[in-house]
C-alpha positions as CSV (number, residue, x, y, z in Angstrom):
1,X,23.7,36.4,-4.7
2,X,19.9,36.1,-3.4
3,X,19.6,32.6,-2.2
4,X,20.4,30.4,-5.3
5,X,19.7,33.7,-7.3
6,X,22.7,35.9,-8.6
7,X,21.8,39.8,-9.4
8,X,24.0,42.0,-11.6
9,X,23.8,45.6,-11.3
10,X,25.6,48.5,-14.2
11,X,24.9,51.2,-15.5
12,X,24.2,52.4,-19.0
13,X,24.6,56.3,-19.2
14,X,22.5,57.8,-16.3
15,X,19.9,54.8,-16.3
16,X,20.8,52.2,-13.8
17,X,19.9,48.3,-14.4
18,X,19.6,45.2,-12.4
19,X,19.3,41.5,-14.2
20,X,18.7,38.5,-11.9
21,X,19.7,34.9,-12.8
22,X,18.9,31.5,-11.8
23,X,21.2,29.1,-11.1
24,X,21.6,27.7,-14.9
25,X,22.4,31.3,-16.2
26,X,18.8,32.3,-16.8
27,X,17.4,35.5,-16.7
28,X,14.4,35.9,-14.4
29,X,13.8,39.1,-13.8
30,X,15.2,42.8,-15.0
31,X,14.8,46.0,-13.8
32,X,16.0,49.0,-15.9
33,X,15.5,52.9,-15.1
34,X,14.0,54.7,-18.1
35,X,13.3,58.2,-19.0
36,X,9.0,59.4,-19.6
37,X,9.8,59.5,-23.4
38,X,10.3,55.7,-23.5
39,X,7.3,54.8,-21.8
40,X,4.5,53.2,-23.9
41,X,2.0,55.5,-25.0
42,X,-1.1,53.4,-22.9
43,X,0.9,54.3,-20.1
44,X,1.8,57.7,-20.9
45,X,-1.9,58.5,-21.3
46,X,-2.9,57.1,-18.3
47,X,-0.5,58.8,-16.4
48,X,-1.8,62.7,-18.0
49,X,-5.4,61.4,-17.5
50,X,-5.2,60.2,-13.8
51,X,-2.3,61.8,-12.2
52,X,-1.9,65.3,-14.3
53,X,-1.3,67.0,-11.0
54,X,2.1,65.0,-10.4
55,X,5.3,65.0,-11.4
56,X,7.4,62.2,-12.6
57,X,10.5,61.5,-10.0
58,X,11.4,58.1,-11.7
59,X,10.3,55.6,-13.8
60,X,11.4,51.7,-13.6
61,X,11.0,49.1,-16.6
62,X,10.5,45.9,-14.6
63,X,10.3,42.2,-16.6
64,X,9.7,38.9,-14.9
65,X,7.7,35.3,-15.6
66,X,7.2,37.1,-19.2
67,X,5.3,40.0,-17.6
68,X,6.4,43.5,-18.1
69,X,5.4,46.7,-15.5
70,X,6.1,50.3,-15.6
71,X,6.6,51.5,-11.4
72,X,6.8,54.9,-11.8
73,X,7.1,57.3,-8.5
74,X,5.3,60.5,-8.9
75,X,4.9,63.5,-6.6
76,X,2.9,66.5,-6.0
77,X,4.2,69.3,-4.3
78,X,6.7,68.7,-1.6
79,X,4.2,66.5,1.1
80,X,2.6,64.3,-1.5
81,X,4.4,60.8,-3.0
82,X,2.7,58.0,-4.6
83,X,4.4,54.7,-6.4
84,X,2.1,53.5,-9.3
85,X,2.5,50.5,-11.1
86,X,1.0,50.2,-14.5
87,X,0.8,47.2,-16.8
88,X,1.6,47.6,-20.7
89,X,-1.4,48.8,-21.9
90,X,-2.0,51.4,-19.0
91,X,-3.9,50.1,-17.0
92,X,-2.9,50.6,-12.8
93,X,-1.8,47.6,-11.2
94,X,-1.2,49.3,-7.5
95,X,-0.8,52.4,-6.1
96,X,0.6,53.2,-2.6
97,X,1.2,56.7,-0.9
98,X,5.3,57.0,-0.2
């Protein structure tokens, strides 16, 4: 429980999930781990066009206020780590050096 929030965390195969709820039983946010394959294909390009140096560590599917977000952590090498976030149609929301 998060303040008046409750969060529920499983597993589906290898990809993990977290849901939160509100008080009345409503969902208001939801995080789920996905694979590169699954991400849209705005996002996909974005990611070969500005970061085609990096590799993909993880990717997380993240949905809240009716919003939905791709933060994906990418490295190069051993030294450098970034976290990008990308809306649906590609385009970068933030990007911080890990």
């Amino acid at each position: 429980m998060d303040g008046m929030n409750y969060k529920v965390e499983f597993d589906e195969g290898s990809n993990e999930h977290e849901i939160w709820y509100n008080t009345n039983g409503d969902i208001i946010r939801m995080e789920s781990e996905m694979n590169a394959t699954q991400l849209p294909t705005a996002v996909a390009s974005t990611l070969r066009s500005k970061y085609a140096d990096y590799s993909i560590d993880s990717i997380e599917k993240i949905e809240s206020a009716g919003n939905t977000t791709y933060k994906v952590e990418i490295e190069e090498g051993f030294f450098t780590e970034k976290t990008v976030v990308f809306d649906a149609k590609g385009n970068v929301v933030s990007e911080m050096n890990d």
